[in-house]
N, C-alpha and C positions, 0 to 999 in steps of 0.2 A: 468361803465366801466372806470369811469376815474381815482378812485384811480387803480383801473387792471393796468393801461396803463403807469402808474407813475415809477413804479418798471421794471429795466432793466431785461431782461432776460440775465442767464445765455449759457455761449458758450456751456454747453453743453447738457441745455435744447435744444436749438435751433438745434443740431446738430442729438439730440433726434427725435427731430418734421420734420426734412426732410428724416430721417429714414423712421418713421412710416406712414408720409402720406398717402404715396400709398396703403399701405396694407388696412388701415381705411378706403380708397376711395371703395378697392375693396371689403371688407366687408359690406358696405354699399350697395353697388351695389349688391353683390349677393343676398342678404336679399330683394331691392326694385324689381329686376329682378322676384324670386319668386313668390312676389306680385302680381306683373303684371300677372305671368304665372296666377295666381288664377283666377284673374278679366278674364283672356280670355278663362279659363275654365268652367266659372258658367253655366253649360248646364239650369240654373232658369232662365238667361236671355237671350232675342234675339241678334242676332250677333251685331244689329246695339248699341245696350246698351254695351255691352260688348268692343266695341270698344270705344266708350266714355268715359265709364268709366277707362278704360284702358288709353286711352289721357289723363285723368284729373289724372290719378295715376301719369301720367312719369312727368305730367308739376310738378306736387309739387317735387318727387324728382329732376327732376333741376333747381329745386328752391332753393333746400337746397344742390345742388352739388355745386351752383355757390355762394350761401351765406357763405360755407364751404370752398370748396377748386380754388377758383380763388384769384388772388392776393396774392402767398405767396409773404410774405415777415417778415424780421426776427420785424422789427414793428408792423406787424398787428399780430403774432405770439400767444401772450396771448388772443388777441379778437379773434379768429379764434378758437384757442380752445375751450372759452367759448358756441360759436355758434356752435359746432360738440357737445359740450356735451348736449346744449340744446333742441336741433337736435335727439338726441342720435343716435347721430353716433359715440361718443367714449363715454364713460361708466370711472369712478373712476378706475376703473381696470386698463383702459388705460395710466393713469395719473401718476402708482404708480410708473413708473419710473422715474419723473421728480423731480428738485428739491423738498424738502418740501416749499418752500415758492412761488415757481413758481403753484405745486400744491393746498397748501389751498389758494391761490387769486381763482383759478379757481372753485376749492368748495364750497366758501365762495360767490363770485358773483352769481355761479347758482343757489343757495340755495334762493339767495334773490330773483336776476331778475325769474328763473320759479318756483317759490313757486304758492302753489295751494292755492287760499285763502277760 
């Protein structure tokens, strides 16, 4: 992250990424919401299971809602994305509006940091 964090961001990526936040937060959410509905439908397991497992669903998503979206700020701005992507909660698609070089730092760091070895 520290050459990521070296390279200023552009004003109008930045102005980009407070566009799109919410939407990303809420896509995220409807997708872990789902989830959950799942885990409290498994008529395979007992209520008290299904509740559990349903707690341990919500804590990981705010886990990744608070590692994602707490603390904007136009500094943390490049590591924030890196973390929603490796998250995937935004996806290359998401990015393709951003500069090119705002974008391949971000492709280039995730590739490294969550490569599958």
């Amino acid at each position: 992250e520290g050459r990521l964090m070296k390279e200023r961001s552009q004003e109008s990526d930045w102005r980009l990424y407070r566009e799109r936040v919410s939407g990303w937060r809420e896509r995220y959410l409807e997708k872990a919401n789902r989830g959950v509905g799942a885990v409290l439908s498994d008529d395979s397991k007992t209520p008290t299971e299904r509740f559990w497992d349903a707690h341990r669903r919500m804590e990981e998503v705010s886990r990744v809602l608070a590692d994602c979206f707490d603390g904007h700020a136009r500094s943390r701005m490049q590591g924030n994305l890196l973390i929603m992507h490796g998250n995937g909660v935004i996806f290359d698609d998401d990015l393709s509006e951003f500069s090119d070089g705002l974008r391949e730092r971000i492709e280039s760091a995730a590739r490294e940091l969550f490569r599958e070895d």
